[in-house]
Structure formats: structure tokens, C-alpha cells
C-alpha positions in Angstrom: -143.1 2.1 -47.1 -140.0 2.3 -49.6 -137.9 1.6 -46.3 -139.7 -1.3 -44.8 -140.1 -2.9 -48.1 -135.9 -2.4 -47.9 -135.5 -3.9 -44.6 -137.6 -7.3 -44.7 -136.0 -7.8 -48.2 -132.6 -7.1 -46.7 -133.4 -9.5 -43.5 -134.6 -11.9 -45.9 -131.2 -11.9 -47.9 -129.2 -11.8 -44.3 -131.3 -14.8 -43.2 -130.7 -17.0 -46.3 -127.0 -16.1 -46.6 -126.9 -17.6 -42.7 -129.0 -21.1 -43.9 -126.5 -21.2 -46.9 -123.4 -20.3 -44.7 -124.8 -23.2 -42.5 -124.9 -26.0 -44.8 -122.4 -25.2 -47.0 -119.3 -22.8 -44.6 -117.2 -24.7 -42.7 -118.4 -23.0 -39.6 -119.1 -26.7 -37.5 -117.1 -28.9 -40.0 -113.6 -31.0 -39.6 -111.7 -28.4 -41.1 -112.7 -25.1 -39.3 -108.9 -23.4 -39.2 -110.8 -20.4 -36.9 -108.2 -17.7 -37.2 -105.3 -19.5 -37.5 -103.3 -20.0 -40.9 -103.4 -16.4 -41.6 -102.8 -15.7 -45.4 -101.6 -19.0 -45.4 -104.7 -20.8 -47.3 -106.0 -20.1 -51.0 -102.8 -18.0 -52.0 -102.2 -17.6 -55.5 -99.6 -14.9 -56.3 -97.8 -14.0 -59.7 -93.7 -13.7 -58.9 -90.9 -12.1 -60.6 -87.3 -13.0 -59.2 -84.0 -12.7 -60.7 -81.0 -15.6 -59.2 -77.5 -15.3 -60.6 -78.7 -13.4 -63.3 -81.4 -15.6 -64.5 -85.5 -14.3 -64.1 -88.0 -16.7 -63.1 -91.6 -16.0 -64.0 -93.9 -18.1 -61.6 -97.0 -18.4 -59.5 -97.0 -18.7 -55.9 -99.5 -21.3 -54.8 -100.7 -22.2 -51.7 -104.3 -24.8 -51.6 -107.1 -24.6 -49.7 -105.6 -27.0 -47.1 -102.7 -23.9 -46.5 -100.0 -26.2 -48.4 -97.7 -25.1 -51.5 -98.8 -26.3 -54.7 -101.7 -27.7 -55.8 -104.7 -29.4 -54.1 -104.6 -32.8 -53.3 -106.5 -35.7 -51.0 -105.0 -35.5 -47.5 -105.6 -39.4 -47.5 -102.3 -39.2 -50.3 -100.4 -37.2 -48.3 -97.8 -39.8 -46.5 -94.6 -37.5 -46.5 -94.4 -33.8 -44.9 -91.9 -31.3 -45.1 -92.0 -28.9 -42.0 -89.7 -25.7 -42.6 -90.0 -22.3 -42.6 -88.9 -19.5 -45.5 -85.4 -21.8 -46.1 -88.1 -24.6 -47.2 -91.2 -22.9 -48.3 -89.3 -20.8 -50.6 -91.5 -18.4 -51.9 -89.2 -16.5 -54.5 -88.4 -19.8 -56.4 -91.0 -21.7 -58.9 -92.0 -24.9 -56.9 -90.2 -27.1 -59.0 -86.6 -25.1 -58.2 -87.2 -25.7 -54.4 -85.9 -28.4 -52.1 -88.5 -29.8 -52.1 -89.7 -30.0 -55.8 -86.0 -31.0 -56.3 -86.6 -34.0 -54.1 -89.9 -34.9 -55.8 -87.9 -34.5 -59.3 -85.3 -36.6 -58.2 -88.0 -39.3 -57.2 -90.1 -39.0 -60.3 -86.9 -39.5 -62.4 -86.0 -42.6 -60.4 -89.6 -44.1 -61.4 -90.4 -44.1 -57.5 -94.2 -43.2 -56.0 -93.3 -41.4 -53.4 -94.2 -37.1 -53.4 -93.4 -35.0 -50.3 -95.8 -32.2 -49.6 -94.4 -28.9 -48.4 -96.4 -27.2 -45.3 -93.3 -24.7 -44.6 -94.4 -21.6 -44.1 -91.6 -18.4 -43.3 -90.4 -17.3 -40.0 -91.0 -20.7 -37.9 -89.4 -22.3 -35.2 -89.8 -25.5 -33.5 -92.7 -24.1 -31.6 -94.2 -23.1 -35.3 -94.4 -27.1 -35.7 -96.1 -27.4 -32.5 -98.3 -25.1 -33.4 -99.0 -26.9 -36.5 -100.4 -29.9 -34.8 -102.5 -28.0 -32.6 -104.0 -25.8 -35.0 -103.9 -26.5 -38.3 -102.8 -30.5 -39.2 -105.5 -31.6 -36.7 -107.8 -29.5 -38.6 -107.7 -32.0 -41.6 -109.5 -34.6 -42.6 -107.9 -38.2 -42.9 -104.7 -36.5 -42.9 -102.2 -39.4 -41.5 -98.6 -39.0 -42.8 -96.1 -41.9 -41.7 -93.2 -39.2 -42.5 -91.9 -35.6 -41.6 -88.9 -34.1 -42.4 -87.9 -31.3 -40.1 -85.8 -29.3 -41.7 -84.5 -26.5 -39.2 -82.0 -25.0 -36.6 -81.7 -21.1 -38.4 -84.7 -19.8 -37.6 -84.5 -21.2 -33.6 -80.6 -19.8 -33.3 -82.6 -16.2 -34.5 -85.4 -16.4 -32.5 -83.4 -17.2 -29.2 -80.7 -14.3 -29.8 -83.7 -12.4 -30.1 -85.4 -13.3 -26.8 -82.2 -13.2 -25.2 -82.0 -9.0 -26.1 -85.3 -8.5 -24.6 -87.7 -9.2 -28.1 -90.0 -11.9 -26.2 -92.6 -11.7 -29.3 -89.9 -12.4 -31.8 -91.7 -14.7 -34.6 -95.1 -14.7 -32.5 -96.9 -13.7 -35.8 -95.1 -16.6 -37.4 -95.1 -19.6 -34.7 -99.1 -18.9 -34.5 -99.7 -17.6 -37.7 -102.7 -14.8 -36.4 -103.8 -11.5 -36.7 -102.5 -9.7 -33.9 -105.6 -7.6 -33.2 -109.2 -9.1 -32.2 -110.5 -7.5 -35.6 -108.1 -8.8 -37.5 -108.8 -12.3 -36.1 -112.3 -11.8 -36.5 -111.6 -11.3 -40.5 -109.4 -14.3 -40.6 -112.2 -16.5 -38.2 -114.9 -15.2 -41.3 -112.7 -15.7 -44.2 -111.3 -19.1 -43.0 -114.7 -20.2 -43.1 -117.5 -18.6 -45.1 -118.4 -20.8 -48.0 -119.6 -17.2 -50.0 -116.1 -16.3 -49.4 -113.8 -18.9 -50.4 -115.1 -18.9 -53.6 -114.9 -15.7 -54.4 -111.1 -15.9 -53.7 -110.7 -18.5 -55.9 -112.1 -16.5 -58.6 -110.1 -13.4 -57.5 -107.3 -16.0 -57.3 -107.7 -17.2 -61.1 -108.9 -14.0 -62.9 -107.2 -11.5 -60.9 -103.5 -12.8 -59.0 -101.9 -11.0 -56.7 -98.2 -9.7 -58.5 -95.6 -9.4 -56.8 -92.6 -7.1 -58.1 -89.6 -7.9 -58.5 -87.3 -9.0 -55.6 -84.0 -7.8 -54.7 -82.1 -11.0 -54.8 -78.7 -9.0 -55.4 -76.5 -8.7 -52.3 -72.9 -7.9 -53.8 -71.2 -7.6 -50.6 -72.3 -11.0 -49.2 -69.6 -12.8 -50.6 -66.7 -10.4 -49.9 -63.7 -11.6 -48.4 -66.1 -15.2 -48.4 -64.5 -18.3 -46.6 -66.8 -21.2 -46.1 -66.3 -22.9 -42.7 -67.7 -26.9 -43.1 -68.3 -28.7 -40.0 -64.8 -30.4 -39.0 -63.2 -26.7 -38.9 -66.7 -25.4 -36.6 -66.0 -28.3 -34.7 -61.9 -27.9 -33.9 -62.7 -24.0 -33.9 -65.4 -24.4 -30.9 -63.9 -26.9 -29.3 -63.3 -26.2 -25.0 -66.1 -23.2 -26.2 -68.5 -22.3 -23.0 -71.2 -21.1 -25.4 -74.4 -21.8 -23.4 -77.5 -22.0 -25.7 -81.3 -21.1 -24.0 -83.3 -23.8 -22.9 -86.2 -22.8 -24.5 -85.1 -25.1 -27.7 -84.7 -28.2 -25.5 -87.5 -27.8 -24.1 -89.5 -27.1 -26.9 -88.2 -30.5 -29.2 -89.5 -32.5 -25.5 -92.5 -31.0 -26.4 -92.3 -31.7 -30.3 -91.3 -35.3 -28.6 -94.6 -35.6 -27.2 -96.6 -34.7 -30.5 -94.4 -37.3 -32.3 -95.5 -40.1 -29.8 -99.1 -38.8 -30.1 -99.4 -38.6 -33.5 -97.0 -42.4 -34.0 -95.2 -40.7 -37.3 -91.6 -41.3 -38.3 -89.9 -37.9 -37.9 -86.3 -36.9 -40.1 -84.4 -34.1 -38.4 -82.5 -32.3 -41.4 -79.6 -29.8 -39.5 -79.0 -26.6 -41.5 -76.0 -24.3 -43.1 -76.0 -20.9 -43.5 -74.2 -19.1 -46.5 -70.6 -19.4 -44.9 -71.4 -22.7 -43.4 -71.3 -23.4 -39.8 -69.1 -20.1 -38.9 -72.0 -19.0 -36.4 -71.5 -20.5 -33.4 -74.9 -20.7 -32.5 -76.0 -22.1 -35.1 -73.2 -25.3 -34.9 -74.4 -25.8 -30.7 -78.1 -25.8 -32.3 -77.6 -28.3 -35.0 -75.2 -30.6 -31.9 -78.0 -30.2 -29.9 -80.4 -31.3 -32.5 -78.6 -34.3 -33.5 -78.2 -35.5 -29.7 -82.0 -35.0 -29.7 -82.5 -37.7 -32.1 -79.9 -39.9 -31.4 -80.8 -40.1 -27.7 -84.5 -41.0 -29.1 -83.2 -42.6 -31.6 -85.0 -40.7 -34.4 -83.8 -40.2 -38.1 -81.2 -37.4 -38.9 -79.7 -35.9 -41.9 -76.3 -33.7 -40.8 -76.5 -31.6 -43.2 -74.0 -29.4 -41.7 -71.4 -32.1 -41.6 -71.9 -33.3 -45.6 -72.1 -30.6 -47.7 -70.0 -28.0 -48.9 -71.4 -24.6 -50.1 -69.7 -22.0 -52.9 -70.4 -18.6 -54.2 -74.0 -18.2 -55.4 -75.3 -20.4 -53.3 -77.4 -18.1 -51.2 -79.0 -14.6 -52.3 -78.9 -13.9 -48.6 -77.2 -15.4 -45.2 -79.8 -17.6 -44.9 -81.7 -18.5 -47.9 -80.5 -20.5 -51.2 -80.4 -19.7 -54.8 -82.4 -22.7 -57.1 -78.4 -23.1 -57.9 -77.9 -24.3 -53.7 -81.0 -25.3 -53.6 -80.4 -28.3 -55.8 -77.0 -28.7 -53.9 -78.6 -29.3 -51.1 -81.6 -31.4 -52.4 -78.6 -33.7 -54.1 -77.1 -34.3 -51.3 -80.0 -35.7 -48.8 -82.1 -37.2 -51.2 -79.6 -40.4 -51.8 -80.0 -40.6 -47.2 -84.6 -39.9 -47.5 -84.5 -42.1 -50.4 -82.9 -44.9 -47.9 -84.7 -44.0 -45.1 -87.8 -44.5 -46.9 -87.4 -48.2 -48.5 -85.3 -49.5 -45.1 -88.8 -48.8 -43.2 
């Protein structure tokens, strides 16, 4: 008796929890993400990182739309910046980013315009494909007349990586999914129970994920340092035969045909690493990358060819201290800031 008293009450709760889910889960709505965005949506996490010797104390959002910071309207959203771990920048507070150094610079000059940050680490070109497909056309009234494309490091990886036989290099990244059916059965279920999502936000508020503290130290990497700035790259690899992979062509054709599609005014951003342009790669990327645009006469910040790095700069090869990181948002936001009023 005990037992069947047990099971209609449990089939009762089961059947109610699928009405509720129904109404109020995103199961059949706009803004159904299925399995993509893994981790990416409803982040909150406590951080601890140390950058030429000063800590930083900070929480690590990311809203319910998968974007850094705070929530917002997606009808307010008219300016995107598309990166990956060089602009989502986890280890600094928002504020110290590129992006919240842009925004800053903005505010200061009494000027409505915000850019909202949907970097997200490891991407490559085909990461922002994959964000049309799966994830921007997932929300509602979202219709930005900008995005800034800030990238070039993360496709000279990837490629060198393909090239030695690693055909799955940044998979996890470009698609951002679990790599087993299980595990994209979680994601399907969290992405969109209604139950589910709010008990993360309350997990999120009263009990936020802390993340120790990160090595940010690398005394070697400025050994026997010697930055190389675009006019030396360029007299350096002049007559070079260097033959870069397709694969990158062919995937900003494709980005090409996303940008027709979706009628938005992109703004290619080229990229340094710590030492500048001494990678070779890297230089042929960011050539290729501003032929891209000037052959479809798109918007392009050379980065590589304007700015000058120094010691402390970087924590890594490829990521900046809040110290570069304002070098770097100093020097483009003079070129967004005109780009922006001339249109």
C-alpha cells in the first residue's frame, strides 16, 4: 500500500514538474541554446589574480544570454566584441579588460555607446561561425549594426596544430559542447529547465564558484626580450615562401557570407603577441587578414602595425596584463571611436 501510495504521489510530482517545465523551460522558446554554450551561460565565479605584483579580487560573470558582465536587453546591444581568451579575459576584473577599457574610455568622453563582450577562450574564426549558428540566432531581438573581430592568434595555433596531425584542435572551443552524448544531454537539460536555471542563480549568489589563485608569473618570458614591430616583420619576411593553410581563407569566405546575411558592419582588429610580430605565422595571418577586408572593403584596425609592446605587457606569449591591456585599448579606441560617428 505504502508503495503505491509512493508511486502515484511520485508520478504526480513527475507530471506537474513536466506542465511547469512546459510553460515556464525554454524547451519550445526563441532562446533554446540545446547543448551548445557549454559553461558558457549563468557563470558567476569568485577570482584571485596577481599582475606585476598587484592582486585583483573580482567576480567572473557571465549572464544568462552567455555574455560577460551583467544582464542586459539584447534590443540594447548594437556593438559586439567577438574574441576568444585574448578578449574575454577571464583573470582580469571586467573593467581592466579591453573591452571595459573601451567602454571607460567612452563613458569618460560623455558618449552612449557600450560594447558587449561575447569572447569566449580558445576560438577561431570558425568559433564565430559557430556563434551565428548556434548561439546569436538563439536570441531574441538581438540586431547589432557592429562587430569587432578581434583575432589572428588563436587561427595561426589552431592551423600549426592541424598541420601536425591534431584535426580536433579547439573542437571543444569552436562548438562549445560536451564531447560525449551524456554530457550533451546535461547541457541540452540545463540550458533549458526553468527548475534549473534558477537554482543556479541561487547557487550563483549564495554559493560562487572560487577560483585560486593563478600563476600569472612567468620569469623567463622576458629573457633576452626584443620586441619585433611590424616594419622589421615586414623587411625580415620579405622574398619568405611561408605558405599558410587554406582552411583560414576559406573559413573568413564563410564568415563573409554570415556578414552579408546578417547586414552588420564588421571591424577586423589584427593581433600581437608578447614579442610583437616575431612569429611568422602570425604576421602572414594578420597580411592575409587585412587583404580580406580591404578586398571587401570592410573596416580594419592593424594593430600589429601601430603599437608597440614593453616588458609587463603580457603574463604569457599570448595574453596581456590590465597594464597592455590598456595599451592596447588606448591605442584603437581613438580608430572605433571614428569608425563609429563617420557611419
Amino acid at each position: 500500500m505504502k508503495k503505491k501510495i509512493f508511486l502515484i504521489n511520485f508520478l504526480f510530482v513527475l507530471l506537474f514538474l513536466v506542465i511547469f517545465e512546459s510553460f515556464f523551460g525554454y524547451w519550445f522558446k526563441d532562446n533554446n541554446f540545446g547543448f551548445y554554450m557549454r559553461k558558457e551561460r549563468n557563470r558567476i565565479t569568485e577570482f584571485n589574480s596577481k599582475f606585476n605584483d598587484i592582486k585583483y579580487n573580482y567576480t567572473y560573470k557571465r549572464n544568462f544570454y552567455g555574455f560577460r558582465g551583467n544582464e542586459f536587453n539584447p534590443k540594447d546591444v548594437k556593438i559586439i566584441f567577438e574574441g576568444g581568451s585574448t578578449g574575454n579575459q577571464r583573470f582580469h576584473p571586467e573593467e581592466l579588460t579591453i573591452v571595459g577599457q573601451l567602454n571607460a574610455s567612452f563613458k569618460k568622453d560623455n558618449l552612449d555607446i557600450k560594447i558587449y563582450n561575447a569572447s569566449t577562450d580558445g576560438k577561431s574564426v570558425r568559433g564565430y561561425i559557430n556563434d551565428f549558428k548556434h548561439w546569436f540566432s538563439k536570441i531574441p531581438e538581438l540586431d547589432p549594426e557592429y562587430i569587432i573581430f578581434y583575432m589572428g592568434i588563436n587561427d595561426r595555433y589552431k592551423i600549426e596544430s592541424i598541420k601536425k596531425g591534431n584535426y580536433d584542435h579547439g573542437k571543444q572551443w569552436d562548438y562549445k559542447i560536451g564531447n560525449s552524448r551524456l554530457e550533451k544531454v546535461e547541457d541540452y537539460i540545463k540550458n533549458n529547465s526553468f527548475v534549473l536555471d534558477k537554482l543556479k542563480r541561487i547557487k550563483n549568489q549564495y554559493f560562487p564558484r572560487n577560483q585560486l589563485m593563478y600563476n600569472t608569473n612567468i620569469p623567463e618570458l622576458y629573457e633576452n626580450f626584443k620586441y619585433v614591430d611590424y616594419l622589421e616583420a615586414k623587411k625580415k619576411f620579405a622574398g619568405s615562401k611561408l605558405n599558410i593553410d587554406n582552411s583560414f581563407t576559406q573559413d573568413l569566405e564563410e564568415l563573409k557570407k554570415i556578414i552579408n546575411m546578417n547586414n552588420f558592419k564588421p571591424i577586423f582588429v589584427t593581433q600581437v603577441l608578447f614579442d610583437g610580430v616575431k612569429d611568422e605565422k602570425l604576421f602572414r595571418m594578420n597580411e592575409l587578414l587585412k587583404e580580406f577586408s580591404t578586398t571587401n572593403k570592410y573596416k580594419f584596425i592593424a594593430l600589429d602595425e601601430i603599437i608597440n609592446m614593453s616588458q609587463n605587457d603580457f603574463f604569457d606569449k599570448l595574453h596581456t596584463t590590465p597594464q597592455g591591456s590598456k595599451k592596447i585599448a588606448d591605442k584603437i579606441y581613438p580608430l572605433l571611436k571614428k569608425n563609429f560617428f563617420n557611419n
